[in-house]
C-alpha positions as CSV (number, residue, x, y, z in Angstrom):
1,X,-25.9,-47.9,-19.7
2,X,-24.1,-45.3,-21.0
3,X,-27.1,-42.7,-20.5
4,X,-27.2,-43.9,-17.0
5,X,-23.4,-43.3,-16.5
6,X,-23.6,-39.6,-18.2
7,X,-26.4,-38.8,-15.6
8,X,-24.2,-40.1,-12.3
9,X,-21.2,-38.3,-13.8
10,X,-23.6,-35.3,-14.5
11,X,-24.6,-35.7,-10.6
12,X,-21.6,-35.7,-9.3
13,X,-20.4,-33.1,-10.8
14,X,-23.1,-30.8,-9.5
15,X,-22.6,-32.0,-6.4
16,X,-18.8,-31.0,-6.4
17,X,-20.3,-27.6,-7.5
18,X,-22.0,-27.4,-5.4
19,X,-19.8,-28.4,-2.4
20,X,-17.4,-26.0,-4.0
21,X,-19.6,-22.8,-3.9
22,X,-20.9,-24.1,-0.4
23,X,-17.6,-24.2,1.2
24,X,-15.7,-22.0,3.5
25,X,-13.4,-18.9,1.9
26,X,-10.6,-20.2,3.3
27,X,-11.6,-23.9,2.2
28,X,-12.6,-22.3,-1.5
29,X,-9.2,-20.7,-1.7
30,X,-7.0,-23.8,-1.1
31,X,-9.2,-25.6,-3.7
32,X,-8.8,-22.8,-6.0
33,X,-4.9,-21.5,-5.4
34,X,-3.6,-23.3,-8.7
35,X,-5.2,-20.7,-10.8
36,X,-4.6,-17.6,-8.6
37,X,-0.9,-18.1,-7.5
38,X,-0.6,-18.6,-11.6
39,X,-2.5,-15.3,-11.6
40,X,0.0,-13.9,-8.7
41,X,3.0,-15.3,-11.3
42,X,2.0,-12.9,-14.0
43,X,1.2,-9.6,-12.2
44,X,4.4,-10.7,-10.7
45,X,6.3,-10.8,-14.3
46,X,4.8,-8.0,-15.6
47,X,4.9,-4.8,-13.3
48,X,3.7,-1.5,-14.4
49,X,4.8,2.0,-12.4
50,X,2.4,4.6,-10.9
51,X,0.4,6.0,-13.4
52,X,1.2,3.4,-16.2
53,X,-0.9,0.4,-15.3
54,X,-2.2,0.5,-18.5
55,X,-2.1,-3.4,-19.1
56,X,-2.4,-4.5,-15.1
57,X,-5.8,-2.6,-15.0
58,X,-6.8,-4.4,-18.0
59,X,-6.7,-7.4,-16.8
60,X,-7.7,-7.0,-13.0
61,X,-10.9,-5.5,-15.1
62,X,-11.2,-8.7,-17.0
63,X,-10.9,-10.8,-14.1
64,X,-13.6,-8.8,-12.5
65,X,-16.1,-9.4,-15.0
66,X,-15.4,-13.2,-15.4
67,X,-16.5,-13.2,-11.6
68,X,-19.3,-11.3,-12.7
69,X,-18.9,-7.8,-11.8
70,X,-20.5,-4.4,-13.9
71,X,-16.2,-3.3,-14.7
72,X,-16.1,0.6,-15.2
73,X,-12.4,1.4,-16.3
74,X,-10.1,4.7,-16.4
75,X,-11.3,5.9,-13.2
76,X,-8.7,8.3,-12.5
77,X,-6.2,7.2,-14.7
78,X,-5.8,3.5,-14.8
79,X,-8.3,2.9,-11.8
80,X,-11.1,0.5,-12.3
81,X,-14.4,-0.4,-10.5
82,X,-16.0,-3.8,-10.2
83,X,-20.0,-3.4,-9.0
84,X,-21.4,-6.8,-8.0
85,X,-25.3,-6.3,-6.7
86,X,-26.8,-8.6,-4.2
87,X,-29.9,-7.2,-2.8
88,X,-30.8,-4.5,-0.9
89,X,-28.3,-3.6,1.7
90,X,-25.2,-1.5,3.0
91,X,-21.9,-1.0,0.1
92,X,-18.8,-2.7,0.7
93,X,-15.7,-1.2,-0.9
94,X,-12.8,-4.0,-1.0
95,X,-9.9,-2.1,-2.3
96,X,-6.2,-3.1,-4.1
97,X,-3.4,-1.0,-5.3
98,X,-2.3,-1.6,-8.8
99,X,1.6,-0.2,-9.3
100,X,4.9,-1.0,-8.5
101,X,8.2,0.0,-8.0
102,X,11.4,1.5,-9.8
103,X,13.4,-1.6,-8.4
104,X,15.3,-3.4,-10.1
105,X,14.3,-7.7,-8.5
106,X,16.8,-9.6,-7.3
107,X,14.9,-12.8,-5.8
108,X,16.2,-14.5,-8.4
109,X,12.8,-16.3,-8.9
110,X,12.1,-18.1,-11.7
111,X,9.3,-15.8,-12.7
112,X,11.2,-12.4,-11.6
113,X,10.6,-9.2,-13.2
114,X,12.8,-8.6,-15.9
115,X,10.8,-5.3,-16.9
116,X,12.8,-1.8,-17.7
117,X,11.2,1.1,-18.5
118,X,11.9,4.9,-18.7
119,X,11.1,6.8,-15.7
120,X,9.0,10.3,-15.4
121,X,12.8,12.2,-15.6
122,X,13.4,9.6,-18.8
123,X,16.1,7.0,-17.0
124,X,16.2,3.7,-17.5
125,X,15.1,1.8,-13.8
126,X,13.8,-1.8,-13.1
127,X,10.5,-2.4,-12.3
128,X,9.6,-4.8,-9.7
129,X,6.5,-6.1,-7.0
130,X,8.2,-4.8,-4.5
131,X,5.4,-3.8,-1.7
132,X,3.0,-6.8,-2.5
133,X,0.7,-5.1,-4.5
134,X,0.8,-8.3,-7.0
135,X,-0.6,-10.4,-4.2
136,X,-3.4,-7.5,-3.0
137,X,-4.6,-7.6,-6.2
138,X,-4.4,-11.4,-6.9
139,X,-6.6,-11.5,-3.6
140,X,-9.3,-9.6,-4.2
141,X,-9.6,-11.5,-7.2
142,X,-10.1,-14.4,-5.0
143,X,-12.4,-13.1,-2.7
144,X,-14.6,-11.2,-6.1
145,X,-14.8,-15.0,-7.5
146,X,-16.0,-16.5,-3.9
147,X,-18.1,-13.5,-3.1
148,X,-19.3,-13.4,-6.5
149,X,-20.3,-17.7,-6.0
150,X,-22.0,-17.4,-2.6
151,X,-24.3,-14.5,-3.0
152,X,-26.9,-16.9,-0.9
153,X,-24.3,-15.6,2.2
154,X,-24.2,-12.3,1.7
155,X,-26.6,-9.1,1.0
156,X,-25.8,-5.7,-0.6
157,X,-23.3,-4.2,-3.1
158,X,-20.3,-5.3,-3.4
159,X,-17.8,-2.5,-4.3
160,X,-14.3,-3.2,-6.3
161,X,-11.2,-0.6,-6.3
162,X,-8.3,-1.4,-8.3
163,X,-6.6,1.8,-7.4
164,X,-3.3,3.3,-9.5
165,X,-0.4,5.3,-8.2
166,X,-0.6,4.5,-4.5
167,X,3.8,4.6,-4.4
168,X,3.2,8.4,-5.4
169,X,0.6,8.7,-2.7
170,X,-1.8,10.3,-5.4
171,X,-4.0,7.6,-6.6
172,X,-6.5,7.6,-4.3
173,X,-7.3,11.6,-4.8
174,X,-7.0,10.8,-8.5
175,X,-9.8,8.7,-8.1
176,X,-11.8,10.6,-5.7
177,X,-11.6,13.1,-7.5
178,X,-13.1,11.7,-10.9
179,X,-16.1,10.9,-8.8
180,X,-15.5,7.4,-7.2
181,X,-17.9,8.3,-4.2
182,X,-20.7,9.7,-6.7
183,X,-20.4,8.0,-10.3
184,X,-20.3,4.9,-7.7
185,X,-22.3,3.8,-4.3
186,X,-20.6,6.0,-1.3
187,X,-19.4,2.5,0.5
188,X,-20.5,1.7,4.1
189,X,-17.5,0.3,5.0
190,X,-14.0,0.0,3.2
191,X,-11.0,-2.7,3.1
192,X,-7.6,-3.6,2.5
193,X,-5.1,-5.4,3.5
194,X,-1.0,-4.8,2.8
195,X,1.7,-7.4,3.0
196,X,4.2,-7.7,5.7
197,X,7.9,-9.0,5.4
198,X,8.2,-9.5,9.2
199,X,5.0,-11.5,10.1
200,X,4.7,-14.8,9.6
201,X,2.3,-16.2,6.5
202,X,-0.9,-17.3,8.7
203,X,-1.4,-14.3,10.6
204,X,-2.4,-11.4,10.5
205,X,-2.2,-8.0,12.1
206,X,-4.3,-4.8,13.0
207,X,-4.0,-1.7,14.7
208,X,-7.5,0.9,15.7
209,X,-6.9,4.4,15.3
210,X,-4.1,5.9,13.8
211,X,-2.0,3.0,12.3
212,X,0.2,4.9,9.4
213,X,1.5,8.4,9.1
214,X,1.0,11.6,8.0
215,X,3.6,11.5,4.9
216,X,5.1,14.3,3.4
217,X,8.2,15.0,1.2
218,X,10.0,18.1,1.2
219,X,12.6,19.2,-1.1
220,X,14.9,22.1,0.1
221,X,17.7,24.1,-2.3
222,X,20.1,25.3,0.2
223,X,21.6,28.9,-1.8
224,X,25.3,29.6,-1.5
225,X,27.5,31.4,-3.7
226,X,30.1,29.5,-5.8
227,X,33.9,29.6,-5.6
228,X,37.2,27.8,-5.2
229,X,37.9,25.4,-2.1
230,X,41.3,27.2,-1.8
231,X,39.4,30.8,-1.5
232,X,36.4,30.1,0.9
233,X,36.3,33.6,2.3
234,X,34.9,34.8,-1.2
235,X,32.3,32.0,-1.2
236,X,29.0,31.1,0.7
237,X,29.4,27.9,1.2
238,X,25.7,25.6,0.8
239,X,27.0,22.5,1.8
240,X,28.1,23.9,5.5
241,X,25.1,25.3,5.3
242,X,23.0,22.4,4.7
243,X,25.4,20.3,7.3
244,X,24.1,22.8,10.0
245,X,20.5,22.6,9.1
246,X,20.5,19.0,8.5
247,X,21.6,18.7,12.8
248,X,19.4,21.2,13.4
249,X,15.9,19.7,11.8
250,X,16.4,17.3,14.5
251,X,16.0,19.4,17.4
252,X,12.4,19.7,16.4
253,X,11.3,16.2,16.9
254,X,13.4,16.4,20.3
255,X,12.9,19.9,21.7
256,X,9.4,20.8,20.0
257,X,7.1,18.1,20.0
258,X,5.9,16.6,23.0
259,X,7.6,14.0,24.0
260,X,5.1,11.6,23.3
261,X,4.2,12.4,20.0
262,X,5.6,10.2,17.1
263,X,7.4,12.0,14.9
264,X,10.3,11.2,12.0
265,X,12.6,14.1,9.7
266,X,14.8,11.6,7.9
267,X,17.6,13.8,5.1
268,X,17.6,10.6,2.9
269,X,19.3,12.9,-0.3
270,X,21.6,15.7,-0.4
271,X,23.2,16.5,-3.8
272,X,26.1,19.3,-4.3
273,X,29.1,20.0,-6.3
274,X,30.7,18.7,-9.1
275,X,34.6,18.5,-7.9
276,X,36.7,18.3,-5.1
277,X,38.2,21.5,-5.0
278,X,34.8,24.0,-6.3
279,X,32.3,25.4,-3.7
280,X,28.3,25.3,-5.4
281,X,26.1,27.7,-5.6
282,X,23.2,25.3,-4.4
283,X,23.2,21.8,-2.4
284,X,19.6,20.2,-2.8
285,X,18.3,18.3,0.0
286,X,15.4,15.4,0.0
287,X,13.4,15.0,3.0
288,X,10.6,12.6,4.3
289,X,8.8,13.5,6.8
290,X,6.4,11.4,9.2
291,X,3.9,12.6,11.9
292,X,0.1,11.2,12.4
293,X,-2.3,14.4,13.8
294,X,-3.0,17.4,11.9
295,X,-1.6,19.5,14.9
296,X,2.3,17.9,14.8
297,X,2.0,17.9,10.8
298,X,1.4,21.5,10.8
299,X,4.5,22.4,13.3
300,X,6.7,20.2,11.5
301,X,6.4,21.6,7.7
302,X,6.0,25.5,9.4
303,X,9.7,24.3,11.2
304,X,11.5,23.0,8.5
305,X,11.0,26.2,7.0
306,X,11.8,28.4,9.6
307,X,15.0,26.4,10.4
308,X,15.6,26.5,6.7
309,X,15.5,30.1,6.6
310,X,17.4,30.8,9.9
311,X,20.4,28.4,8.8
312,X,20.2,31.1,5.4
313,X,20.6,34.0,7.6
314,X,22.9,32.9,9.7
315,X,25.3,32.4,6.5
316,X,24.2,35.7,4.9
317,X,22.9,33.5,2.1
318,X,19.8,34.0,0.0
319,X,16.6,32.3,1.3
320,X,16.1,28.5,0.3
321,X,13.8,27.1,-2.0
322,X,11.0,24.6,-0.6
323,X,8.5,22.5,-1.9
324,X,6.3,20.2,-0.2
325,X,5.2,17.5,-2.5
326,X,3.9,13.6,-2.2
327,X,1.4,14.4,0.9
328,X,-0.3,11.4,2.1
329,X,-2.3,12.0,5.2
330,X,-2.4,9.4,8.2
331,X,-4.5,6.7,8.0
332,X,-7.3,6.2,10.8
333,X,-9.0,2.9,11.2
334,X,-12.2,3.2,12.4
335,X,-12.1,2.0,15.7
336,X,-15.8,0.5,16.0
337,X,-15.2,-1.2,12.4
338,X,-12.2,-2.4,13.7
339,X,-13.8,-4.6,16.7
340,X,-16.3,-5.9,14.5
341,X,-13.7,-7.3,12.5
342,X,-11.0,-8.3,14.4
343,X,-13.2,-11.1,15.9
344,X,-13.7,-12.6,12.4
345,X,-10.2,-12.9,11.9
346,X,-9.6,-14.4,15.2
347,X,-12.2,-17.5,14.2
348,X,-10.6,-17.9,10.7
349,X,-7.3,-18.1,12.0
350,X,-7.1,-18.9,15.8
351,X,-6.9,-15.6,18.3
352,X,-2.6,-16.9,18.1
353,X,-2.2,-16.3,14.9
354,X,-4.1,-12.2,15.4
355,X,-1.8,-9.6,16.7
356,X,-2.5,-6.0,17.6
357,X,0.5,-4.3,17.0
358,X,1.7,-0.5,17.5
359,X,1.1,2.2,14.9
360,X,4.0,2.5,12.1
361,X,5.1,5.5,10.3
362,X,4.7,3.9,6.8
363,X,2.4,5.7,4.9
364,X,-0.7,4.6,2.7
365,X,-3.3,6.6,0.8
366,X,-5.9,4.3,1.4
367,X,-6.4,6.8,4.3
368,X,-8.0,9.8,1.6
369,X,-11.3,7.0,1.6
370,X,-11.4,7.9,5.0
371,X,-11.1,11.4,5.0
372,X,-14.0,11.6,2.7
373,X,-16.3,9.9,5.0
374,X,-16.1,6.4,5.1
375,X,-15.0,3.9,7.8
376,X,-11.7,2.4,6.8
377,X,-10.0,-0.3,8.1
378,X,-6.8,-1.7,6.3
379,X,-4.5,-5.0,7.7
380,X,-1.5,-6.5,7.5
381,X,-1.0,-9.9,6.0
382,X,2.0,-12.5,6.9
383,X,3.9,-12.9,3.5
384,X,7.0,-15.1,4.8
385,X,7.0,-18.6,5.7
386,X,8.0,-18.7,9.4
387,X,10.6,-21.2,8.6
388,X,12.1,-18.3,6.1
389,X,12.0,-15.9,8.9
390,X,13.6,-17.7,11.7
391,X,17.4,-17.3,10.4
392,X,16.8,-13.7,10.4
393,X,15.4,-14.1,14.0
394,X,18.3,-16.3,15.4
395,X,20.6,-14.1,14.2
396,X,18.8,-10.6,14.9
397,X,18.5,-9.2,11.8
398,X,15.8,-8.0,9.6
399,X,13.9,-9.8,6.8
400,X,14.3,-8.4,3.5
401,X,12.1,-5.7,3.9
402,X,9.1,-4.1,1.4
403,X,10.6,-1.9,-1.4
404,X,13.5,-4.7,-0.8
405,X,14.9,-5.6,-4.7
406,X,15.1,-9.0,-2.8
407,X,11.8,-9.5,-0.6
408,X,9.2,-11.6,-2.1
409,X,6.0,-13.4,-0.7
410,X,5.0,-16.9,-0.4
411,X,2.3,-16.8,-2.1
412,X,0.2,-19.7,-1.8
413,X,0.0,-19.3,2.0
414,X,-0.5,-15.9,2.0
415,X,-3.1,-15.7,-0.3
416,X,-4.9,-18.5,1.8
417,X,-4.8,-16.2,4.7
418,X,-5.8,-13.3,2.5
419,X,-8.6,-14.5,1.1
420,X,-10.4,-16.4,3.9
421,X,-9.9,-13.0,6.1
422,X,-11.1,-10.7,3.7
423,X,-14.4,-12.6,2.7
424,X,-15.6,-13.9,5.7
425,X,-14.8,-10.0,7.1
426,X,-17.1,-9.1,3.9
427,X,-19.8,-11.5,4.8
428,X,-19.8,-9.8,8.3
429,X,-20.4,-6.8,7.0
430,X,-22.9,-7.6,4.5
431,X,-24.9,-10.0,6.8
432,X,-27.7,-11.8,5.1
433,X,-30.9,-10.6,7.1
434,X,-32.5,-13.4,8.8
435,X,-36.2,-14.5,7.2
């Protein structure tokens, strides 16, 4: 009897097994969300800044090879590659970003960052999840374990980037450039996805062709020459200075673009002075600056320094100082990669619940893929219950937005979503040939 009840058990279990590797990603991923959103918790608790992923890359690697991927680690810098082979057939490259933010969380969650750390200039900051990037990577390790399961639904190579620094817009170069594209398979196809804190969890959204900007940061020392407030005839004032050129930036998005070209210069820093009553020598200015064709990036940077310089003369003042830094360029999603997988989405999820929206000017480096020759295509993911969102919406205000110390996901519903997109898109593109 009790042989006879340790096969039926032993059948059954198989059988569960077996119904559990033969079901549907997004079937798989609400039988399985216990252990990931416990994953989510952690990478949530335990954020690491760009660069210093030391212990997040450590164990996205370890998660990799329990699904059973070949891990390669310290792929420029903290990167790491997962290799899961199925066959002959085209590469898939499923890519996540692994830092976060100098933010210091207030969700008040019960499993909220409490991290500090020293920054690159040696100040204490918060650290904090503050774009999602906990959740990207949670759900590739979701779709790695399914993928990694159901190889009888899919043929090729399976490629896995855990990418660092994308908040400095760097990582991605880092990577390339300590050979991703040949110590590796140059993919076929590439994807990602990136959390949104406006859209709803349950949807998704997409956008062909240019979808993010060109993102650059410039950093301008305006030159004066110091004196008192009560004497300003014997001084070159840099603040004035900077107050004309800050108005004056602007008349290049409106008087030398086109009129239909996108186009941001946002001042979001200008330091001068230490007292009321003393002119500085220098006032430094912080720009961002947003565009998406090579053309209008071009025109922009060569105008910010020829306004720069101008606003100099016009003061008798030495020239500036500038220094372009953080470039990200835009991000182009393929356009014929894009209609092969919009469709998937739209029979995971109901064509309701898929919305092609207009281009941003966020930025994301996950474009430099694309620049070296692969098809791209990254989404956006619904993050925030609907019934979460609708106070905001009744009373016209914004969500809590990314790099918000108070946005946070719902995770279990997202990373349903997440996953049963991203694998079933995966299984598209790595169709099983037909015998």
């Amino acid at each position: 009897m009790k042989r006879r009840m340790a096969y039926l058990t032993a059948t059954l279990l198989l059988a569960f097994a077996s119904f559990v590797c033969a079901a549907e990603p997004a079937e798989w991923a609400a039988a399985n969300l216990d252990d990931l959103v416990a994953l989510y918790q952690h990478l949530h608790r335990n954020p690491e800044l760009s660069f210093a992923e030391k212990e997040t890359s450590a164990r996205i690697a370890e998660e990799w090879r329990k699904a059973g991927a070949e891990v390669t680690e310290r792929v420029g810098g903290y990167g790491v590659v997962g290799i899961v082979k199925n066959g002959a057939g085209p590469t898939l490259m499923l890519r996540t970003d692994l830092d976060a933010l100098p933010v210091t969380e207030q969700t008040g969650l019960a499993y909220a960052s409490k991290v500090v750390v020293k920054d690159a200039a040696g100040k204490e900051v918060g650290t904090m999840h503050a774009c999602g990037h906990d959740i990207h990577m949670t759900n590739l390790v979701g779709v790695a374990r399914y993928l990694a399961a159901n190889k009888d639904r899919w043929q090729g190579t399976l490629m896995l980037v855990g990418q660092p620094a994308e908040e400095r817009g760097s990582g991605a170069r880092a990577m390339l450039a300590d050979g991703l594209f040949k110590r590796f398979p140059k993919p076929d196809f590439a994807l990602a996805l990136h959390c949104d804190s406006t859209l709803a969890t349950g949807k998704v959204a997409f956008r062909a062709g240019y979808a993010l900007a060109n993102v650059d940061s410039v950093d301008i020392i305006v030159r004066g020459r110091g004196g008192h407030g009560a004497f300003p005839h014997t001084a070159i004032d840099p603040v004035v200075q900077a107050a004309h050129l800050i108005v004056d930036l602007q008349t290049i998005i409106t008087r030398e673009l086109h009129p239909s070209e996108p186009a941001v210069i946002t001042v979001g820093s200008i330091h001068a002075g230490t007292k009321h009553n003393i002119i500085a020598d220098e006032c430094h200015l912080q720009l961002t600056v947003r565009s998406y064709t090579d053309k209008a990036r071009k025109h922009l940077l060569a105008a910010i320094e020829r306004k720069a310089k101008a606003a100099a003369a016009s003061f008798g003042a030495p020239e500036p100082k500038i220094t372009l830094s953080d470039g990200t360029p835009a991000m182009f999603n393929d356009e014929k990669l894009v209609r092969r997988v919009a469709p998937v989405f739209e029979q995971v999820l109901g064509k309701e619940n898929v919305q092609d929206r207009e281009p941003q000017l966020g930025g994301e480096d996950f474009s430099e893929y694309g620049l070296a020759g692969v098809p791209i295509f990254m989404y956006w993911l619904g993050t925030v219950d609907a019934r979460r969102l609708a106070p905001f919406v009744d009373r016209g205000l914004p969500p809590p937005s990314l790099h918000s110390p108070n946005y946070y996901p719902d995770a279990p519903d997202a990373l349903k979503t997440g996953i049963a997109t991203m694998a079933t898109a995966a299984i598209e593109l790595l169709k099983r040939e037909a015998k």
